[in-house]
C-alpha positions in Angstrom: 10.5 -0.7 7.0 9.8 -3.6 4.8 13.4 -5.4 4.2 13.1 -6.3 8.0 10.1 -8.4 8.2 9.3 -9.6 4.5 11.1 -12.2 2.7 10.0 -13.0 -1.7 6.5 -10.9 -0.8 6.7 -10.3 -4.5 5.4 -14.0 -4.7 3.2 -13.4 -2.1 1.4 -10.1 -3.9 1.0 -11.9 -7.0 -1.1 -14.8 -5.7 -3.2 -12.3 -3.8 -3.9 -10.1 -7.0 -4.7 -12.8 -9.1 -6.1 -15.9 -7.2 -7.7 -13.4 -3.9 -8.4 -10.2 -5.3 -8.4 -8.8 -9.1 -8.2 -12.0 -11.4 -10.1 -14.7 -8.9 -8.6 -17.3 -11.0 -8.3 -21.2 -9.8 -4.9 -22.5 -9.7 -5.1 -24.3 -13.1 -6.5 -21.4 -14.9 -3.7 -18.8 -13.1 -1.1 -21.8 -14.6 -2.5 -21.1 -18.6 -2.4 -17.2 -17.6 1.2 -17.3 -16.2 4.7 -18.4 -16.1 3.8 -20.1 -12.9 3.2 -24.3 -11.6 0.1 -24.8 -10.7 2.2 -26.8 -7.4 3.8 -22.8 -6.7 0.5 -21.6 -6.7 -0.8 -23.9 -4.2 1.7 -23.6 -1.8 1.3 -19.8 -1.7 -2.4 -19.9 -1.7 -2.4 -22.3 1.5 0.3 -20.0 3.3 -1.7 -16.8 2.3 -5.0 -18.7 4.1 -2.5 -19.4 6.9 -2.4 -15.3 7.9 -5.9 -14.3 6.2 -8.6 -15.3 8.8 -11.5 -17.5 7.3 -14.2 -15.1 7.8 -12.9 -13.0 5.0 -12.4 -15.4 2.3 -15.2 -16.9 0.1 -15.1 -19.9 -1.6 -17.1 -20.4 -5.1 -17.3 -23.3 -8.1 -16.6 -23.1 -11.6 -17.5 -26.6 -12.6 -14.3 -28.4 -11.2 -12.1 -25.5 -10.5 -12.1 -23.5 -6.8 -12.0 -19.9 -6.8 -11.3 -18.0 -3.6 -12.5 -14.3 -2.9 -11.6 -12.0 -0.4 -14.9 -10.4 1.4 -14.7 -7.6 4.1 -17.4 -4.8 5.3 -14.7 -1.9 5.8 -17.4 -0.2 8.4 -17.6 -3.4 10.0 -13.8 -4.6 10.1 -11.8 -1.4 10.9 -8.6 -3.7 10.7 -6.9 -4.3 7.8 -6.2 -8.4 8.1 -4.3 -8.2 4.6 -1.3 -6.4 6.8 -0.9 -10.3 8.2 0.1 -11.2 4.6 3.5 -9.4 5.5 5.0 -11.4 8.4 6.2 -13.8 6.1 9.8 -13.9 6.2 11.7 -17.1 6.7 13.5 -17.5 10.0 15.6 -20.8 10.6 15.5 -21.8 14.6 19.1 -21.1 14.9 17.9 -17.2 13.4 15.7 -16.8 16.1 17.6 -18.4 19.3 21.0 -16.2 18.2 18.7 -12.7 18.0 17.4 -13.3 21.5 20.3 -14.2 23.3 22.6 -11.5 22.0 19.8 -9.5 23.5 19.8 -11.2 26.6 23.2 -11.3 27.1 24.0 -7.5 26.5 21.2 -6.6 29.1 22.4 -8.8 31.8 26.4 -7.7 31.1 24.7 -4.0 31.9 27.6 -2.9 29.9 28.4 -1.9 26.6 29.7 -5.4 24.9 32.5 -5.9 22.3 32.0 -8.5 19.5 34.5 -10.6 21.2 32.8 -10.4 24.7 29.7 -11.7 23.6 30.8 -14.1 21.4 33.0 -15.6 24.3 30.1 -15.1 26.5 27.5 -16.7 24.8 30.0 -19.8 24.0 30.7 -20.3 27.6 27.2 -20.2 28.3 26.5 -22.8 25.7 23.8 -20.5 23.8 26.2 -20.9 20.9 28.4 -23.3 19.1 30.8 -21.9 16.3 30.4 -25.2 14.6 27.0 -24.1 13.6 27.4 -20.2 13.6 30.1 -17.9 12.6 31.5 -15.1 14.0 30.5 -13.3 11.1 27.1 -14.1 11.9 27.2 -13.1 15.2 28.6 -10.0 13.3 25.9 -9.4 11.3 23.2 -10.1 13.1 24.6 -7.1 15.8 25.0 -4.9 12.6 21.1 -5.9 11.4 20.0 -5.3 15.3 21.7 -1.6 15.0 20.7 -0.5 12.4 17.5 -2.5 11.0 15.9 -3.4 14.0 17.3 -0.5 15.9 17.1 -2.2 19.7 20.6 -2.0 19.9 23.4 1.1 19.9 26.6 0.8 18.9 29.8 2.9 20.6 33.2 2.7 18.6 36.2 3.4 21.2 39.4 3.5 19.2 38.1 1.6 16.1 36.6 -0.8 18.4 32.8 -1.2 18.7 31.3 -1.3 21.6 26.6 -2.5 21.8 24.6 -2.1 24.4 20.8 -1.7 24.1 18.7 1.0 22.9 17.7 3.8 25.0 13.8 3.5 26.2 12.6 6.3 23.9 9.0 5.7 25.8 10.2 5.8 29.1 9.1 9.7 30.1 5.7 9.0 28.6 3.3 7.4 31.9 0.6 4.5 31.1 -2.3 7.1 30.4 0.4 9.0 27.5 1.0 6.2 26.3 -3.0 4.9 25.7 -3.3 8.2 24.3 -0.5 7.7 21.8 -2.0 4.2 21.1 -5.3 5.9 20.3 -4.2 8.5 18.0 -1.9 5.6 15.8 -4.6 3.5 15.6 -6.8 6.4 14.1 -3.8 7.2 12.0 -3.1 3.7 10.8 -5.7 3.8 8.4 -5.8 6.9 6.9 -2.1 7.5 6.7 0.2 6.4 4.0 2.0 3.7 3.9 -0.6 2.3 6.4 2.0 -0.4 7.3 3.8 1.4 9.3 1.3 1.9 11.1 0.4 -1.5 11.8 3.9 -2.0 13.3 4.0 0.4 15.3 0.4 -0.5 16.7 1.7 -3.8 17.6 5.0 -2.7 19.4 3.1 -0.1 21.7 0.7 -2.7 22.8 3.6 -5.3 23.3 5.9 -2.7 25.1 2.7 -1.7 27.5 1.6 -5.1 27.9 5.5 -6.6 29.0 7.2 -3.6 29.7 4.6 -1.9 31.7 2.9 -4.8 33.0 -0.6 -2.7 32.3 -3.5 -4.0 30.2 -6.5 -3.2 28.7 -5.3 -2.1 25.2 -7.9 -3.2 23.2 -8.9 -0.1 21.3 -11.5 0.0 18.7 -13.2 3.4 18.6 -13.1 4.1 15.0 -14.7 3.4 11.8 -14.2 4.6 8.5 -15.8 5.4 5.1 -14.0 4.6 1.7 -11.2 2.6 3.6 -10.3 0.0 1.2 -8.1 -2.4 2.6 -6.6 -4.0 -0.8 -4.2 -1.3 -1.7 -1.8 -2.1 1.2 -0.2 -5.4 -0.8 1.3 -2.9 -2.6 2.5 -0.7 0.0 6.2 -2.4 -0.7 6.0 -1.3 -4.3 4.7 2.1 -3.0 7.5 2.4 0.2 10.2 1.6 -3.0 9.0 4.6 -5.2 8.6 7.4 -2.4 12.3 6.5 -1.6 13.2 7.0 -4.8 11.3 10.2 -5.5 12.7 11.2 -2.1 16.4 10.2 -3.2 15.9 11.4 -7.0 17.1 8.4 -8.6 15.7 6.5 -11.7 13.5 3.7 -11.6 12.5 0.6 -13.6 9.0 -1.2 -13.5 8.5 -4.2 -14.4 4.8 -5.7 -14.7 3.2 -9.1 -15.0 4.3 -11.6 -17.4 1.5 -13.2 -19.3 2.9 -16.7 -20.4 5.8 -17.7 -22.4 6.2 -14.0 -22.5 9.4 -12.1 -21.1 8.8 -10.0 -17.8 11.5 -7.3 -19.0 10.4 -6.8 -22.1 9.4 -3.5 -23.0 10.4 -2.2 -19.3 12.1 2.1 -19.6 13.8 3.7 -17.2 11.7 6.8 -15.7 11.8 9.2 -13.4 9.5 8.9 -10.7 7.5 12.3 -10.1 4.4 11.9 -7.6 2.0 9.0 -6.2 -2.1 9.7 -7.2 -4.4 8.0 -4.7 -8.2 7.7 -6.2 -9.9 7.6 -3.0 -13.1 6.3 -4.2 -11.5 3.1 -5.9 -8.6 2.6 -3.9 -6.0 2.7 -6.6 -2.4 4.0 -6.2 -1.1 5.8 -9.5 2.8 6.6 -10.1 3.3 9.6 -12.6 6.7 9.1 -13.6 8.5 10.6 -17.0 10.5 9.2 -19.7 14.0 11.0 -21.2 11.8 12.8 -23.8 9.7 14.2 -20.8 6.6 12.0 -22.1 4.2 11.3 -19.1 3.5 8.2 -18.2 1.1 6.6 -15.7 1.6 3.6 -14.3 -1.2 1.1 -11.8 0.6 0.2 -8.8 -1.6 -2.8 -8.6 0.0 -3.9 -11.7 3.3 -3.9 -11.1 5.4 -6.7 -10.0 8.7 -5.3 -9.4 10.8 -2.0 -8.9 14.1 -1.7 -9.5 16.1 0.9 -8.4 18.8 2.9 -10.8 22.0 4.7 -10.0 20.9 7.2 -12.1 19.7 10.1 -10.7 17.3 13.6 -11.8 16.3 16.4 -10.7 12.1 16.7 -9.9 11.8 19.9 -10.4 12.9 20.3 -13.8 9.4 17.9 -14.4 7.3 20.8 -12.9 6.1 22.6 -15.6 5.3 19.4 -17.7 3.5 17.8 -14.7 1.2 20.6 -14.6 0.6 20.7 -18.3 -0.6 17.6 -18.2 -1.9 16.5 -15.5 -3.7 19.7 -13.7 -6.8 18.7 -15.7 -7.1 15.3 -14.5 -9.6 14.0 -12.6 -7.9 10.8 -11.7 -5.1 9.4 -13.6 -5.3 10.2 -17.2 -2.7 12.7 -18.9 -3.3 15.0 -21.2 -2.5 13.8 -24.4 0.2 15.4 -26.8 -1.6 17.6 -29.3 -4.9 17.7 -27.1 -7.0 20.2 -25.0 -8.8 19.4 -22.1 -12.4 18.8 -22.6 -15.0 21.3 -21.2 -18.4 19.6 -19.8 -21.2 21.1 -18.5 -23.6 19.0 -16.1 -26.7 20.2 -14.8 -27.9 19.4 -11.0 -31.4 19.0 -10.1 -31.9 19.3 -6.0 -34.6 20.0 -3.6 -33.7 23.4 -1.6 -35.3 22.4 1.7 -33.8 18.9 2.3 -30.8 18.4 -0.6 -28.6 21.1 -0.3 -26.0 19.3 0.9 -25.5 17.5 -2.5 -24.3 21.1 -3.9 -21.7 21.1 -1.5 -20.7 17.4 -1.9 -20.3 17.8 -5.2 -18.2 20.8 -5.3 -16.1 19.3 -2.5 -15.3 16.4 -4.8 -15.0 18.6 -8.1 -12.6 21.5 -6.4 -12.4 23.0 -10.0 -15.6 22.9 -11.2 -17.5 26.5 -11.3 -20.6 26.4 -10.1 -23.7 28.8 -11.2 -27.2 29.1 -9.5 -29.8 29.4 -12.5 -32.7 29.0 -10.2 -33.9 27.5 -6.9 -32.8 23.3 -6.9 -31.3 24.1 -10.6 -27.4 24.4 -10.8 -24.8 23.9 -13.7 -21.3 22.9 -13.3 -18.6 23.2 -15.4 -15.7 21.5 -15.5 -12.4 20.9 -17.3 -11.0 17.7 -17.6 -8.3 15.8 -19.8 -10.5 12.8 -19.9 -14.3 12.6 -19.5 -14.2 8.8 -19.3 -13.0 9.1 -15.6 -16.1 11.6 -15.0 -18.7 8.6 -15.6 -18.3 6.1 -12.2 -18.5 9.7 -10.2 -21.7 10.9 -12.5 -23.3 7.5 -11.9 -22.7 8.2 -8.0 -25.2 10.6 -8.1 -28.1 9.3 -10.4 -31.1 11.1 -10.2 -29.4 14.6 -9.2 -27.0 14.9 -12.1 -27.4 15.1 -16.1 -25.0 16.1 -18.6 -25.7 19.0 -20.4 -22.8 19.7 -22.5 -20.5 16.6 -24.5 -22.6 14.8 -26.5 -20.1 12.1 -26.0 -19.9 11.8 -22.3 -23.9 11.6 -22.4 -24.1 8.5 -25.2 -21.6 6.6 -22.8 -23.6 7.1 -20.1 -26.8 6.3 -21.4 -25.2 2.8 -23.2 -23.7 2.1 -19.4 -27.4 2.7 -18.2 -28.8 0.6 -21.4 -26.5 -2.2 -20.5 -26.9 -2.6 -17.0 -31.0 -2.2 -17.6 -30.5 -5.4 -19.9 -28.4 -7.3 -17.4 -31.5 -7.2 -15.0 -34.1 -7.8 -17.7 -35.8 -4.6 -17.4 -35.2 -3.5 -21.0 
């Protein structure tokens, strides 16, 4: 999906992470942090504004230096803009006049075309001149239309290969199938990993309804959504890599940023790739992967820059039994450490009957595991095992006033210093 449309989006990602959407650094401070010119930096940042409407970026100062921000209301916007950032591939003129009239010149022949008939053709039209353009471009650029772009199908006859254009696969579908297609994508786009795709294929029924059907009215924007974050898709390419190689069962290597004069591949393993987390709430896509000694490992997607893929292969299900080991007790991403046991907490929820119930349910809904026990009317107590209670606190803090910690002592002192701290930042303590 994404080798067809993006060309060095590793570049791309990087700037957006660092100078757009984690780091916010200016473009002299991301040159001290990384192996990077400040000139690089520039030029990316200036084509990422090219794609990324102004309306979502904010500008602030730091003395001298400009730092940009991405801003968005996900209930307001229900389209993720940061999907632009993809159509960034490099096409030279020549590129784009040689796709379109191979097209054009199959679909007038009616016929299926040889290499050797179009090439003639399109030289006796003029369209090409092999001073300029091989025939092993013309080649190519048929095989990358079969079989990348997939508008074209390819016949061999006695080793001889014969294209003509792709069947209509939309063509038993009326104009009122196909809005309702359009409508059920564009509720899907956003909710359905990799969203991407999504995006794509958005585009190309609106295009094909718009040109090929000659019928408007399109425009469809019946949906909003709740805890939509629109930042994880930058790395959807990273993401579509290690689903294809979970899919495939080969071996992977990460490789993560490079903090200056510091080498990229340095401490990089090869792994096997075992599932993809998603933390809903944060937005956050986590790869449990395992070493050769079985060791689980957790990696950020948002932190890695590259993956390569190895020839090596494995087989997932002989990481079964050590996936649930140690990681059916956690809550997000953590692992179960070697030599550890899950800890047991215990938090108590305070409601009103008449008006709060719902709270009981939410909570339980987001805490599947938890067992739940009435002591008395608005009084409840949860229990719950996790690996790592750290992960419990941005989740407790959701619901302030309803929920205390009964048992681990520990879990409550971090709570109360998060509560200390933030009472201090507004001067209230």
């Amino acid at each position: 999906m994404f080798n067809d449309f993006i060309k060095h989006y590793n570049i791309i990602r990087d700037i957006l992470r660092d100078c757009f959407l984690y780091g916010c650094f200016s473009r002299d401070g991301l040159e001290n942090k990384r192996n990077v010119s400040s000139r690089k930096v520039s030029y990316e940042m200036r084509r990422i504004q090219q794609y990324i409407e102004e309306k979502y970026i904010k500008v602030d100062k730091d003395g001298r230096y400009k730092l940009l921000s991405l801003t968005y209301d996900f209930m307001r916007h229900s389209d993720n803009f940061l999907v632009n950032t993809y159509m960034t591939k490099s096409f030279t003129r020549t590129d784009l006049l040689t796709y379109f009239f191979i097209l054009l010149y199959i679909q007038a022949q009616k016929t299926p075309c040889s290499l050797s008939t179009i090439e003639y053709g399109l030289a006796q039209g003029g369209y090409i001149s092999f001073d300029k353009i091989s025939s092993k471009t013309i080649q190519r650029k048929l095989t990358e239309m079969v079989k990348g772009i997939e508008i074209l199908s390819c016949e061999v006859v006695k080793r001889k290969k014969y294209y003509s254009v792709a069947p209509d696969i939309l063509e038993k579908l009326d104009n009122n199938e196909l809005r309702e297609l359009l409508t059920a994508v564009s509720l899907y786009k956003n909710i359905i990993f990799p969203v991407t795709a999504g995006y794509f294929c958005i585009q190309t029924l609106e295009d094909y309804i718009r040109y090929e059907r000659n019928a408007g009215g399109n425009d469809i924007d019946y949906f909003n959504y709740r805890y939509v974050h629109f930042h994880p898709i930058i790395e959807e390419q990273v993401l579509w890599e290690i689903l294809n190689a979970i899919h495939q069962g080969n071996k992977i290597k990460l490789f993560y940023h490079s903090p200056k004069n510091k080498d990229n591949c340095s401490g990089s393993k090869i792994l096997s790739p075992y599932k993809i987390r998603y933390d809903v709430r944060h937005g956050r896509f986590y790869l449990v992967s395992f070493d050769n000694y079985k060791k689980c490992i957790v990696s950020r997607l948002d932190r890695i820059e590259n993956v390569e893929i190895s020839e090596d292969t494995f087989q997932k299900e002989n990481y079964d039994e050590e996936y649930h080991k140690q990681m059916c007790c956690s809550w997000s991403s953590v692992s179960l450490g070697s030599g550890k046991e899950p800890e047991n907490i215990k938090l108590e929820v305070l409601i009103d009957e008449q008006t709060e119930d719902y709270v009981i349910e939410k909570i339980m809904n987001e805490a599947p595991n938890g067992i739940l026990e009435k002591i008395e009317d608005g009084r409840y107590h949860i229990s719950i095992r996790v690996n790592d209670s750290g992960e419990l606190i941005p989740w407790i803090r959701g619901y302030a006033g309803y929920v205390r910690v009964l048992e681990s002592a520990e879990l409550a002192e971090k709570i109360l210093n998060d509560w200390k701290e933030m009472l201090l930042s507004y001067g209230i303590v």
